[in-house]
Residue, then its C-alpha position, 0 to 999 in steps of 0.5 A: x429841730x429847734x428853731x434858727x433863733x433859739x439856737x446859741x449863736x455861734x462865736x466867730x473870731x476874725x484875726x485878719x492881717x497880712x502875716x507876713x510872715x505869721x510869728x509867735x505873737x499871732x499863734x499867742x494871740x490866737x490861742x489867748x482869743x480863742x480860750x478867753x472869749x470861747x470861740x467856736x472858730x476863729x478865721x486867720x484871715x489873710x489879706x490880699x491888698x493889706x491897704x493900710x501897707x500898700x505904698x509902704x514897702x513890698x509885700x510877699x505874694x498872697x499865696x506864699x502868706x497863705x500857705x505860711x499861715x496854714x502851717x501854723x494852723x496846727x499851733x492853735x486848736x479851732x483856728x482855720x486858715x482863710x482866703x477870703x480876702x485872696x479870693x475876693x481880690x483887690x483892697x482888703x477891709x475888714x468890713x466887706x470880710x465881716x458882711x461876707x461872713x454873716x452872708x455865709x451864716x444865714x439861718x444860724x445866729x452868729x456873734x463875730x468877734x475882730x481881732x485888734x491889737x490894742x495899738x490899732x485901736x485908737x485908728x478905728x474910726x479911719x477904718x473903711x466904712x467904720x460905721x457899718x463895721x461897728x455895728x456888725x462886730x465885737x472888737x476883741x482886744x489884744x491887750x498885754x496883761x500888764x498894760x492900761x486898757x485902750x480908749x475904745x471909740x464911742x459907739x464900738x463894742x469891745x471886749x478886753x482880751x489879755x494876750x501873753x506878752x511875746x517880743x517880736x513882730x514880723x518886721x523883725x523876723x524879716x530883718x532877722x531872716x534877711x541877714x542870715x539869722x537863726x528865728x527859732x522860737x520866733x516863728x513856729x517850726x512848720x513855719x520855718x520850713x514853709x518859709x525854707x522851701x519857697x524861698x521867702x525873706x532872703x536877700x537876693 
């Protein structure tokens, strides 16, 4: 049995959020990350106390975007749901996610990608322990083809991933859904009827 350290190291995407819910931009993301950057797996990490939102407006019970995430799952080939961030509790920050991961990889090499929107990016020195952060992950940046690359700050590692261009966030699906309002190829199929059979986004 080869040793740990001449084994390949295995390609780790974490794509955390709050998916609230998960739409047709973060299956497009996923499936983009996973081909281009040839992921062994990728975590759709949901979080539990998504702070950059606290404050901001309510968010749906953890356990709901969970089980909306996991019946998305089938839409992207070597994605897996996770409730790491559910099970640890509290405030969720990339960071405590990115060192809980390599924990759990000990004895096997291990490259771990973070999945950021090129948005995001131009906020990450404000993150949580940014520094500690930067030394444990490769960003892997969703950028649109036909858009600039973003300025990644110094001292982060970054690799370029072109995502298809898909016009909706879950903002507008919620508003959508509230009103009444057909989101049939928005959000994925399973994911309507997980949405339908909890009873999520409707105006009481």
């Amino acid at each position: 049995m080869p040793a740990p350290e001449s084994l390949p190291p295995a390609r780790i995407g974490l794509y955390g959020g709050t998916f609230d819910p998960p739409h047709a931009g973060h299956v497009a993301a996923a499936r983009a990350v996973i081909a281009q950057l040839e992921l062994d797996r990728l975590l759709l990490v949901v979080a539990n106390d998504p702070w950059q939102k606290s404050g901001q407006r309510v968010v749906s019970p953890a356990a709901d975007r969970l089980a909306l995430v996991e019946a998305m799952v089938p839409e992207i080939p070597g994605a897996e749901a996770s409730r790491l961030e559910i099970d640890r509790g509290g405030p969720s920050y990339s960071v405590d996610t990115a060192e809980e991961i390599l924990a759990e990889e000990v004895g096997q090499p291990v490259e771990l990608y973070l999945v950021v929107g090129a948005d995001l990016v131009p906020e990450l020195d404000s993150w949580h322990r940014a520094r500690d952060l930067q030394r444990l992950v490769t960003l892997a940046v969703v950028s649109r083809p036909t858009g600039p690359a973003p300025a990644v700050p110094p001292g982060w590692r970054a690799e370029r991933v072109d995502g298809p261009q898909v016009p909706v966030s879950s903002s507008e699906v919620r508003d959508l859904l509230a009103e009444g309002r057909p989101v049939e190829g928005l959000v994925p199929d399973a994911v309507i009827r997980c949405i339908r059979r909890r009873a999520l986004y409707a105006v009481p």
